[in-house]
C-alpha positions as MATLAB code, in Angstrom:
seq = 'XXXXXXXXXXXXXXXXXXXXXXXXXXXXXXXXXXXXXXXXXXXXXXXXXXXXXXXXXXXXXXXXXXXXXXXXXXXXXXXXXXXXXXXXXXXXXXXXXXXXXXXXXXXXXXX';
ca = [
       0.000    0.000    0.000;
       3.141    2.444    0.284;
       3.628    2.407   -3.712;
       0.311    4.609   -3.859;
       1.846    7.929   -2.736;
       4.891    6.896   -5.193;
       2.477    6.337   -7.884;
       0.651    9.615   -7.448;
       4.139   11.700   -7.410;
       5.234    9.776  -11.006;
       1.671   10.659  -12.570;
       1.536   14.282  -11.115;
       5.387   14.922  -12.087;
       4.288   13.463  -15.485;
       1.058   15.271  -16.192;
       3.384   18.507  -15.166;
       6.249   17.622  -18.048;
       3.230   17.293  -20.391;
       1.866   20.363  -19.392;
       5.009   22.647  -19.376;
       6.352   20.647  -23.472;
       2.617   21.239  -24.666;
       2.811   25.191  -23.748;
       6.776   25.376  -24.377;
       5.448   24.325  -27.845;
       2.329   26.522  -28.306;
       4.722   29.785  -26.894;
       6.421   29.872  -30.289;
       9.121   27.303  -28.970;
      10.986   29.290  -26.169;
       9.947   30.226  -22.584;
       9.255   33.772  -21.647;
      12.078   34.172  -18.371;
      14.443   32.277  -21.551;
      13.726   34.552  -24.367;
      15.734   37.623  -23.394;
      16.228   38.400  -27.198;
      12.281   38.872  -27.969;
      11.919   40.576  -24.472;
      14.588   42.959  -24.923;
      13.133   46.433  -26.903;
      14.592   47.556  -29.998;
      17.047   50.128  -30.225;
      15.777   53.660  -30.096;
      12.262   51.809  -28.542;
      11.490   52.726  -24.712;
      11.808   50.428  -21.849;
       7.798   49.418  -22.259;
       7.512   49.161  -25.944;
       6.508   45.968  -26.999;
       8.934   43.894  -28.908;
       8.671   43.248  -32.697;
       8.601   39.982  -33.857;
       8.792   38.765  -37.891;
       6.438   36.050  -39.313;
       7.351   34.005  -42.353;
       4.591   33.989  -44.439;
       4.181   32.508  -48.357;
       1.833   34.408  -50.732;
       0.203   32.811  -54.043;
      -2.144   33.456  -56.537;
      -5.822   32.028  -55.903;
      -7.202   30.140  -59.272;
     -10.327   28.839  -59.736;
     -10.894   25.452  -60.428;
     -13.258   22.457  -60.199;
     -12.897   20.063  -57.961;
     -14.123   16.351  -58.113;
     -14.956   13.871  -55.786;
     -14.648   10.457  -57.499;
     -14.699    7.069  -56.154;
     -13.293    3.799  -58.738;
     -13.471    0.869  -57.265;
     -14.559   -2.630  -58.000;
     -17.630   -4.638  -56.694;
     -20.815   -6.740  -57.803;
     -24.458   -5.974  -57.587;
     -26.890   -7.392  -56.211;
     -30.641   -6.579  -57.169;
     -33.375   -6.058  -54.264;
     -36.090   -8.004  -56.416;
     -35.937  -10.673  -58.519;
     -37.859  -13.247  -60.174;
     -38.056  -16.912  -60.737;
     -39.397  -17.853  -64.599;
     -40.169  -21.830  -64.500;
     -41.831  -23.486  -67.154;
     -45.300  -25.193  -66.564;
     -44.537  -27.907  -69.113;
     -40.899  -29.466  -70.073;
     -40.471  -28.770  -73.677;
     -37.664  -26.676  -76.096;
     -38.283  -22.477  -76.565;
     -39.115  -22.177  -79.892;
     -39.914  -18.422  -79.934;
     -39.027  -15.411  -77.702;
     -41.889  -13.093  -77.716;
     -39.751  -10.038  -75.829;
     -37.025   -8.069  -76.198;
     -34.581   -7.234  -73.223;
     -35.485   -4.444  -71.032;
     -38.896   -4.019  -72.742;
     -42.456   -3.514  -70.758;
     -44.496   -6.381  -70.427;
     -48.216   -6.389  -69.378;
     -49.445   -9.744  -67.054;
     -50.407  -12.260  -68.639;
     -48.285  -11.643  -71.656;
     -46.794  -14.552  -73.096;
     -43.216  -14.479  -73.118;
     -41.907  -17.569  -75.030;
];
């Protein structure tokens, strides 16, 4: 039961590392007491005037253009209907009395 109170000191001295790298990172990489350069004013600048700092930045031109969201990929189908044709009698097809795709009414002969 003593390795409790060890335990809590390694989490809370971890969670405090975390802390202190997660804002060390967010802070523009430096810590304020550390970063005498940026603190320090400019030449000819008074003792309060805030410090200038210089941002890298990348300009380009914005073009217009269409973008498309397209999928290829490969698969089977499966219909959600379907349906069985048996023949009443056993025999040959002599005739096919449709054409694929077309409109049928009921009771239509087919073959």
């Amino acid at each position: 039961m003593r390795r409790r109170p060890v335990l809590w000191a390694a989490l809370l001295l971890l969670a405090i590392a975390a802390a202190a790298g997660i804002f060390w990172r967010y802070s523009g990489g430096s810590w304020p007491a550390l970063a005498t350069e940026q603190a320090r004013p400019a030449q000819g600048q008074g003792a309060g005037a805030p410090a200038e700092r210089t941002v890298a930045v990348e300009a380009v031109e914005v073009k217009v253009a269409t973008l498309t969201s397209e999928i290829r990929v490969i698969g089977s189908l499966r219909s959600n209907e379907s349906v069985v044709i048996r023949p009443e009698v056993g025999g040959r097809v002599a005739e096919i009395l449709f054409e694929e795709g077309q409109r049928v009414e009921t009771g239509t002969p087919l073959l």
